[in-house]
Backbone bond lengths (Angstrom), bond angles and torsions (degrees), N, CA, C in turn:
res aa  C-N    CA-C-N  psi(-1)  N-CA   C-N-CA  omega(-1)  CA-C   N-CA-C  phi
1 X - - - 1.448 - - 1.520 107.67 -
2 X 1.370 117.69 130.60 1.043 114.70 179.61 1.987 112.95 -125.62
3 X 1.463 92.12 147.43 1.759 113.87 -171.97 1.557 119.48 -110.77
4 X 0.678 111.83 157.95 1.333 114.18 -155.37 2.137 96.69 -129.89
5 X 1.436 105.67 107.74 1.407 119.22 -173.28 1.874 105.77 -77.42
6 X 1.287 129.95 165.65 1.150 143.63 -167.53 1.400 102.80 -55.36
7 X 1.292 123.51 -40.56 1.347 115.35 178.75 1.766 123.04 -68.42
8 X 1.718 103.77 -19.13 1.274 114.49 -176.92 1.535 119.00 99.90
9 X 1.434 100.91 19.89 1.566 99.90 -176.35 1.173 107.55 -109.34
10 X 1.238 126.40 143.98 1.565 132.14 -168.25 1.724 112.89 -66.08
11 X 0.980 123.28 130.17 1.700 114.46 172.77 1.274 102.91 -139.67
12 X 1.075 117.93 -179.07 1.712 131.94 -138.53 2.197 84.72 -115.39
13 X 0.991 102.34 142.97 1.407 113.65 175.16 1.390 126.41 -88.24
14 X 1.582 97.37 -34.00 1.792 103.29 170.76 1.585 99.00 -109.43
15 X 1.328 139.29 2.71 1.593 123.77 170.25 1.829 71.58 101.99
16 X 1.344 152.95 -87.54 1.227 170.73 -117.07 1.690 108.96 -87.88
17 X 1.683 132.97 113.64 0.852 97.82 178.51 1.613 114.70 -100.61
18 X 1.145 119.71 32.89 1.469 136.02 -154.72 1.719 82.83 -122.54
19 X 1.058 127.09 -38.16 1.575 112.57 -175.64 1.490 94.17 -96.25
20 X 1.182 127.00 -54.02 1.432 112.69 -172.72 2.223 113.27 -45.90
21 X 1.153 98.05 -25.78 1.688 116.06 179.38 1.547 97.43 -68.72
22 X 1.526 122.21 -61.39 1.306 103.68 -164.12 1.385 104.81 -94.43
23 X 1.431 135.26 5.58 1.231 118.98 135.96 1.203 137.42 -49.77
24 X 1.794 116.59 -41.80 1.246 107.37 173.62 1.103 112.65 -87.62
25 X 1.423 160.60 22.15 1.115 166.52 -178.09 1.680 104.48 -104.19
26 X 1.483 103.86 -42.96 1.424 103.44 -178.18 1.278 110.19 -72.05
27 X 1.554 104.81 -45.59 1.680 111.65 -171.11 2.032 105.11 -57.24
28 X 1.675 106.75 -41.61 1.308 106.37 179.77 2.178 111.06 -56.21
29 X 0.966 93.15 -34.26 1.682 111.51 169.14 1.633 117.56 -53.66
30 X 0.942 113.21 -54.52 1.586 135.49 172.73 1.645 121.81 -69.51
31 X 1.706 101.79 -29.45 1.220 110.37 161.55 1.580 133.91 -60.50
32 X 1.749 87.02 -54.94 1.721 98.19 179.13 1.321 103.42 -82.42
33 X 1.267 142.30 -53.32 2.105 126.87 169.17 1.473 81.97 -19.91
34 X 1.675 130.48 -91.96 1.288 138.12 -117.05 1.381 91.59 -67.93
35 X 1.648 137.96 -44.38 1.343 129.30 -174.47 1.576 99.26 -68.05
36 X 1.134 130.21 -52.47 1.848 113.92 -160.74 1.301 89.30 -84.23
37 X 1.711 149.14 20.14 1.338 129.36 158.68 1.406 94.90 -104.69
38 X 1.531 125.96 -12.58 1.509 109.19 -154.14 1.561 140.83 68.06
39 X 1.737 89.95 7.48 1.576 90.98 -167.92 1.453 103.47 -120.09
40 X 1.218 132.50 175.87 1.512 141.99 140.36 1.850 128.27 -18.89
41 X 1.435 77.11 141.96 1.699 89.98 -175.00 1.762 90.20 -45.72
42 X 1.214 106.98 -67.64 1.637 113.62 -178.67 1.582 118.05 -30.10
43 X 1.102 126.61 -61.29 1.719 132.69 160.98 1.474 103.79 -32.49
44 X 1.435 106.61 -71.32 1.522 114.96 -152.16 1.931 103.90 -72.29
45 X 1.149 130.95 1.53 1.724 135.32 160.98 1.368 96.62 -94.07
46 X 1.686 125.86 -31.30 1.280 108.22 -170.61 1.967 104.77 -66.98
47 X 1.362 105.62 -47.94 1.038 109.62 -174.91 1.255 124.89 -59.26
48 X 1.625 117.22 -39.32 1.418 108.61 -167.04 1.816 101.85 -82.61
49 X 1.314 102.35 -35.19 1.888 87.22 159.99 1.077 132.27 -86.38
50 X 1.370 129.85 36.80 1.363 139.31 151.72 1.468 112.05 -103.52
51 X 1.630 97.40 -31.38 2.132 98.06 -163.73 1.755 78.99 -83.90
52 X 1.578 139.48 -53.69 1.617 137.69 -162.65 1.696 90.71 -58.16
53 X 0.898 115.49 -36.37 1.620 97.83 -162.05 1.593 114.43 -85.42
54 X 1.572 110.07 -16.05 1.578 126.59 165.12 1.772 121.24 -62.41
55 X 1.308 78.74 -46.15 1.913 93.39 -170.32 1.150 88.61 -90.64
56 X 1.790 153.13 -49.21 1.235 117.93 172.70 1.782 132.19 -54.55
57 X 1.351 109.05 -17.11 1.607 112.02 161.00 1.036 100.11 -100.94
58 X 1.009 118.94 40.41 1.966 116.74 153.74 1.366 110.58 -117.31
59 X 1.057 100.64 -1.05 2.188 114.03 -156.13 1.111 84.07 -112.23
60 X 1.870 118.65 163.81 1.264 131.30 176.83 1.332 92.19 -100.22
61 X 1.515 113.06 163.56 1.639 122.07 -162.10 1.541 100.18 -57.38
62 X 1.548 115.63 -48.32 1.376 118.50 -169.38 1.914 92.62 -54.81
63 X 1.336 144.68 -93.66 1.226 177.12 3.12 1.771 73.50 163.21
64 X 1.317 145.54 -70.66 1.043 129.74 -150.72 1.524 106.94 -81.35
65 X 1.955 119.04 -34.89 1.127 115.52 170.97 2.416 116.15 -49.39
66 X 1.367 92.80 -49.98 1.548 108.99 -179.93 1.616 97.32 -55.92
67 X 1.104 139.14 -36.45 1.469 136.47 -170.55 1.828 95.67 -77.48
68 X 1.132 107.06 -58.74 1.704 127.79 -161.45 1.733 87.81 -64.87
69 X 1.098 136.82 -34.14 1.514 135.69 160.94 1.861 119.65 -23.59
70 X 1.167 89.55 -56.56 1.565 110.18 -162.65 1.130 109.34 -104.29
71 X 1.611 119.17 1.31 1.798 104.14 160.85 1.566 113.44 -77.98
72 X 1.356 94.35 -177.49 1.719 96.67 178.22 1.341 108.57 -101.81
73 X 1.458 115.17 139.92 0.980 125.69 -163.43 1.635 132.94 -14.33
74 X 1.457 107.77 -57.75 1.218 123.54 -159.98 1.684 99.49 -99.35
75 X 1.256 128.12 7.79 1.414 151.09 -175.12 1.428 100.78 -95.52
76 X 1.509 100.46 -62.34 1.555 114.79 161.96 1.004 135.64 -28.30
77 X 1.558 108.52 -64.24 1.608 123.04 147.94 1.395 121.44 -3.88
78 X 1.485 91.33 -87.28 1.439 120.55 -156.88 2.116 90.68 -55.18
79 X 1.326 105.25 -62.69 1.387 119.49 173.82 1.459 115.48 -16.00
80 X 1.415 100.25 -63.77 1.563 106.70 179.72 1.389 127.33 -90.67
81 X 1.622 115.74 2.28 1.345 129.44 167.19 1.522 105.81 -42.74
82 X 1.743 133.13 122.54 1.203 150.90 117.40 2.136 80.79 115.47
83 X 1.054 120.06 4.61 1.303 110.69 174.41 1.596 116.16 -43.92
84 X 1.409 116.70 137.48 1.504 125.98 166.36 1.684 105.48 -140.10
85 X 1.297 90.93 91.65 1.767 113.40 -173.79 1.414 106.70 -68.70
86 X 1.267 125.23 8.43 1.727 133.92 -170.37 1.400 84.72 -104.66
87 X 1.375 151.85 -32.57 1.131 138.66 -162.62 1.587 120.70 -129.69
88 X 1.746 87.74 39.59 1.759 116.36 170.41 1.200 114.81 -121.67
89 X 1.885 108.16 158.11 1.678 112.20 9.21 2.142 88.27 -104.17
90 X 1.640 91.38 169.06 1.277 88.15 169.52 1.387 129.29 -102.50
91 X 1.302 114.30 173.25 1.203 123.68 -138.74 1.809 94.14 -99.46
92 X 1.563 101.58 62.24 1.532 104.74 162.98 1.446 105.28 -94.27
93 X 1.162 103.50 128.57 1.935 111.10 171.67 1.346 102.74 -120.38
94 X 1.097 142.05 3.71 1.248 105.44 -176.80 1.789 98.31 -139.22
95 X 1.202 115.51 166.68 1.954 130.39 172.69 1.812 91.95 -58.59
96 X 1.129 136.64 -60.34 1.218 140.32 171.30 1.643 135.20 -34.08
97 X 1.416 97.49 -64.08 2.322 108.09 139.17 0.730 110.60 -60.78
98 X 1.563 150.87 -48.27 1.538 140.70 176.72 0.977 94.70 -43.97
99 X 1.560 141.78 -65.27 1.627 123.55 -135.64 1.429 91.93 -84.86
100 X 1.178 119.85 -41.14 1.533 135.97 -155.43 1.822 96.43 -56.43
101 X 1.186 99.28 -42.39 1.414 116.89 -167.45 1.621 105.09 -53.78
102 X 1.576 111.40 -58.07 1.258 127.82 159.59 1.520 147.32 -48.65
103 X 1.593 100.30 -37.45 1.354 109.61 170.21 1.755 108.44 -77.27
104 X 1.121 121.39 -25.56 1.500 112.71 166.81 1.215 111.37 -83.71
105 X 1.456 124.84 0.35 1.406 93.29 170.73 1.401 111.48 -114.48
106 X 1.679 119.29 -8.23 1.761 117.48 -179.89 1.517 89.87 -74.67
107 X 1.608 105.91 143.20 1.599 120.33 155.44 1.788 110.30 -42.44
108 X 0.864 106.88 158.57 1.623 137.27 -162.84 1.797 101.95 -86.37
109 X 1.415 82.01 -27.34 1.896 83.20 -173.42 1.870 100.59 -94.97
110 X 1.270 118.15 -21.74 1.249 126.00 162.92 1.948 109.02 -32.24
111 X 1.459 133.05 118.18 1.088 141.59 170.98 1.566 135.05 -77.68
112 X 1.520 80.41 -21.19 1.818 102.92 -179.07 1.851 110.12 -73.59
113 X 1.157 106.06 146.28 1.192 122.28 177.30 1.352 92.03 -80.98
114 X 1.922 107.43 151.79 1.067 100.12 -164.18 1.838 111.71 -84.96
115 X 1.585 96.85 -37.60 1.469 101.43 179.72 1.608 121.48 -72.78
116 X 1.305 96.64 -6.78 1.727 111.72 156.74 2.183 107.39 -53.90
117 X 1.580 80.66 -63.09 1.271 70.69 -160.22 1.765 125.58 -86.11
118 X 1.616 80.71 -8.68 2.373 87.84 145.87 1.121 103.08 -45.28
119 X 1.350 123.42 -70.56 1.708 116.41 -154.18 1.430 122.85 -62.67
120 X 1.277 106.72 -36.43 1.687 128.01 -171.32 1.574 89.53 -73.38
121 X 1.127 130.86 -66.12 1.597 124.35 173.29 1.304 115.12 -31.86
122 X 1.194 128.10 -42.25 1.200 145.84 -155.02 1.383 116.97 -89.06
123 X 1.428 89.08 -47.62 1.415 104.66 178.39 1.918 105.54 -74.01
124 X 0.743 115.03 -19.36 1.263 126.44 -173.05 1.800 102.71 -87.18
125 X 0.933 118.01 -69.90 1.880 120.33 157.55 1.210 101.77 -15.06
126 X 1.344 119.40 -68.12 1.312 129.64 -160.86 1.471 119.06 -53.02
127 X 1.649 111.10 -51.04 1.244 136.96 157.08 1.561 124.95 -27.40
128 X 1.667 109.44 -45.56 1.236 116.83 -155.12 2.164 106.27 -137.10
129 X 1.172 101.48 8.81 1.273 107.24 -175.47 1.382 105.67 -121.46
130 X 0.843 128.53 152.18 2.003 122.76 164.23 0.491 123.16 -64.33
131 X 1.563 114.69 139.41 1.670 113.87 -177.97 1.814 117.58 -86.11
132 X 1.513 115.61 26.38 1.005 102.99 150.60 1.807 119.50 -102.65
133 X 1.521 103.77 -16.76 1.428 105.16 163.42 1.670 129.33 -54.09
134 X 1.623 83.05 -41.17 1.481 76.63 -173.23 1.214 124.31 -96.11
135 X 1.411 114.91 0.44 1.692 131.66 160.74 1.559 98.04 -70.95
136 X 1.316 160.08 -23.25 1.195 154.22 153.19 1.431 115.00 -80.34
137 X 1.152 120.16 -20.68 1.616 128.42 157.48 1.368 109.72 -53.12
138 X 1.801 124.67 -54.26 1.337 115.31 -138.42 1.824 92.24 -119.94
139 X 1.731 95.75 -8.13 1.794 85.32 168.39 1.633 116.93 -91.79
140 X 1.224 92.19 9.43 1.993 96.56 170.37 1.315 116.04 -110.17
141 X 1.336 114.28 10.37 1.791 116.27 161.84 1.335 95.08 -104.20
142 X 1.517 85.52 164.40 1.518 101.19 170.14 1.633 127.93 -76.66
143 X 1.361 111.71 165.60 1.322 106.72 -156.50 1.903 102.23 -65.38
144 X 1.518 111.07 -33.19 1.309 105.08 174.39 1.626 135.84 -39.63
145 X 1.704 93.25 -46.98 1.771 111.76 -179.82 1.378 86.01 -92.54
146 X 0.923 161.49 -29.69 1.681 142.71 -135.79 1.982 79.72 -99.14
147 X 1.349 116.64 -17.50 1.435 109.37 178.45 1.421 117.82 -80.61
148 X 1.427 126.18 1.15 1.412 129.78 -168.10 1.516 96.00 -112.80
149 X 1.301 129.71 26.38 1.613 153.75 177.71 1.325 102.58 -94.24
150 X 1.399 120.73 145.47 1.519 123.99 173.18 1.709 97.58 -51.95
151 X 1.349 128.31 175.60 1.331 141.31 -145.55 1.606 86.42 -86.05
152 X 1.858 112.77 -50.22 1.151 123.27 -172.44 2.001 115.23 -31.24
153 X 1.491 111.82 -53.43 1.094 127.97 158.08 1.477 151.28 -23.34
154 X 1.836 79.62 -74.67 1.326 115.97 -172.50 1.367 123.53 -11.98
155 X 1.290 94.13 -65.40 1.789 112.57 -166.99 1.537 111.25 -110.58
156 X 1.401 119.89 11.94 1.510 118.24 -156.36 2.103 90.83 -88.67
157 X 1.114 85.45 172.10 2.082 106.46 171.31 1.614 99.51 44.15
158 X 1.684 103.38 174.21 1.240 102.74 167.48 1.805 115.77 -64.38
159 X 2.187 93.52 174.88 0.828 89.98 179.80 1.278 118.78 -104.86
160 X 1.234 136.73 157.81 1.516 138.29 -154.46 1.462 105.05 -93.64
161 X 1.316 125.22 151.11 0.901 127.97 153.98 1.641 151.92 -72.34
């Protein structure tokens, strides 16, 4: 993020221009969740680190490291917060454990619907990741969750086991 000093010259907000970058990248991240949920910056971090931390134990260690590649830095972070890749991926198969998976883990005071905020996560991945990542992202779920994918997705590659 960058500020602009009395004289009008641009300067760096953290001294860093590698953190000021994945700040605004994250904050741009936090923006669009929060517009297609309708909710708060606060909602929209709750969500995308509840839906990133679902679908990375949905991913095989290789598949979640290759995803966790291409976030932005401090996205990354959050992504790989409390990970134990020895006890992946789990054995969610269905749109039904997906959500289930999620609603126990967003706070209670959280407003967002949960399969709202699958998609908006998702939709947001989609936005900012490659679309050859995330065509190997969404052909290793099952066809149930691989359906809570923008439309583009939905139905594309085999279906996973």
């Amino acid at each position: 993020m960058l500020a602009f000093n009395p004289e009008g010259v641009i300067m760096s907000l953290t001294g860093l221009e590698v953190f000021d970058e994945t700040l605004h990248k994250t904050n741009t991240w936090l923006k669009e969740i929060g517009e297609m949920l309708g909710s708060d910056r606060h909602e929209a971090y709750q969500a995308l680190r509840v839906v990133l931390h679902c679908l990375r134990d949905r991913l095989t260690t290789d598949e979640a490291a290759h995803l966790g590649e291409q976030l932005p830095m401090l996205i990354r972070g959050i992504y790989y917060e409390a990970w134990r890749p020895a006890r992946k991926p789990e054995k969610i198969r269905s749109r039904d454990e997906f959500l289930a998976w999620i609603d126990t883990r967003l706070p209670n005071t959280a407003l967002v619907n949960r399969e709202d905020a699958v998609r908006a996560v998702f939709k947001t991945l989609e936005n900012h990741v490659s679309a050859g990542e995330i065509g190997h992202v969404v052909q290793s779920l099952p066809k149930e969750i691989r359906a809570l994918w923008p439309v583009t997705w939905a139905s594309s590659g085999p279906v996973a086991k």
